[in-house]
C-alpha positions in Angstrom: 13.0 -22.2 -70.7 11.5 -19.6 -73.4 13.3 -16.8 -71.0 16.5 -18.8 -71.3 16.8 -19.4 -75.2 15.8 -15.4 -75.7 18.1 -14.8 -73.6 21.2 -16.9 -75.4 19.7 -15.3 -78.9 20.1 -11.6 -77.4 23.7 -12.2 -75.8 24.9 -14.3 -79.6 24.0 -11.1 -80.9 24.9 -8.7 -78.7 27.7 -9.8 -77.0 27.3 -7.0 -74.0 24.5 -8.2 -72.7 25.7 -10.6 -69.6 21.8 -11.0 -68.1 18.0 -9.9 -67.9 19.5 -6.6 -66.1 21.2 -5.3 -69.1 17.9 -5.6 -71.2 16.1 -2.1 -72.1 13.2 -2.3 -72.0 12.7 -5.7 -71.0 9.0 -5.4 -71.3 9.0 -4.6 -74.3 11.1 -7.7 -75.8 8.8 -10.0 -73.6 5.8 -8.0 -75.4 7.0 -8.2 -78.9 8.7 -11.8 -78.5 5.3 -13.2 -77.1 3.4 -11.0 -79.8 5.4 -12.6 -82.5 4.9 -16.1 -81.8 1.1 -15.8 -81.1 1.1 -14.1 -84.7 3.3 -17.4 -86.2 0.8 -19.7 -84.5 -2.3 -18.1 -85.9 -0.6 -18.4 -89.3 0.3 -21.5 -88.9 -3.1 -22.5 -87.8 -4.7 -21.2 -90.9 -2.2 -22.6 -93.3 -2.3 -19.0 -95.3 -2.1 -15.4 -94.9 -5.6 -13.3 -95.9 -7.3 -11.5 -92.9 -10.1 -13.7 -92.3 -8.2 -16.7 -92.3 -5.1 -15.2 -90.0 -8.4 -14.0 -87.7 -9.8 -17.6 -87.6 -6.2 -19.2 -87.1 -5.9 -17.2 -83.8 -9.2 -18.5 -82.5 -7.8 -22.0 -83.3 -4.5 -21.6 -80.9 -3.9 -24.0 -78.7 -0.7 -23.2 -76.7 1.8 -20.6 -77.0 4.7 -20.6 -74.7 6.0 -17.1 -74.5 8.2 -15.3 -72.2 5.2 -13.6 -70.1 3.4 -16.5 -70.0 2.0 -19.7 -71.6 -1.0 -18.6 -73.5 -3.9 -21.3 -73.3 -6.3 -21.2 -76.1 -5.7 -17.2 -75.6 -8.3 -16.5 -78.0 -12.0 -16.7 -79.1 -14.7 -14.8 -80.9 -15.7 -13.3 -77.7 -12.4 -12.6 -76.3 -9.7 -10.7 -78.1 -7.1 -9.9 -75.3 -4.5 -12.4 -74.6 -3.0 -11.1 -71.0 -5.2 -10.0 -68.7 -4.8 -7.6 -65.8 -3.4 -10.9 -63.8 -0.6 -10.9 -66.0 0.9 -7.4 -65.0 2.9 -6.4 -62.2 2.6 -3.1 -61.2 6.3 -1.3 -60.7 7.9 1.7 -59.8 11.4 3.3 -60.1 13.5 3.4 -57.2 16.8 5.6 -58.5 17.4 2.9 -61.1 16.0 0.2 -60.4 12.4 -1.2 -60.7 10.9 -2.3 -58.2 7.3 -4.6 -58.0 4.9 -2.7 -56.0 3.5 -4.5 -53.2 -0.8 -5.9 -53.4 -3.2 -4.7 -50.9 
């Protein structure tokens, strides 16, 4: 659903885009989008804007649905990495496409 309504934003803006294909890098908006929101909830949690309390607010998230994943109380004094290396997908190009590279 998150993947959808980016995806409607995107194409209202930019009216050439007709899919997830014709997004460059798409990575990189997933990234960014999922960044932002996590950001907004942290705020939001702490009701202000000053370092320590921002820091605090994103130990207080709860859930965060973002477009790589739906982040589950992502963060705590101990842990300050949101994805870890379960979240990637390791790719490679193939002429122009990318292509997921196959687990051992």
């Amino acid at each position: 659903p998150v993947g959808k309504k980016v995806l409607a934003a995107l194409q209202k803006k930019y009216p050439d885009i007709k899919g997830p294909a014709d997004i460059t890098p798409a990575v990189g908006v997933a990234n960014a989008y999922d960044t932002v929101m996590l950001i907004a909830a942290a705020i939001t949690k702490a009701g202000k804007t000053d370092g320590p309390a921002v820091r605090d607010g994103f130990y207080g998230i709860d859930k965060v649905e973002g477009l790589i994943k739906t982040y589950q109380k992502p963060f705590s004094k101990t842990q300050h990495e949101a994805l870890s290396q379960d979240d990637y997908i390791w790719t490679r190009f193939e002429v122009d496409h990318i292509i997921p590279v196959a687990k051992k």
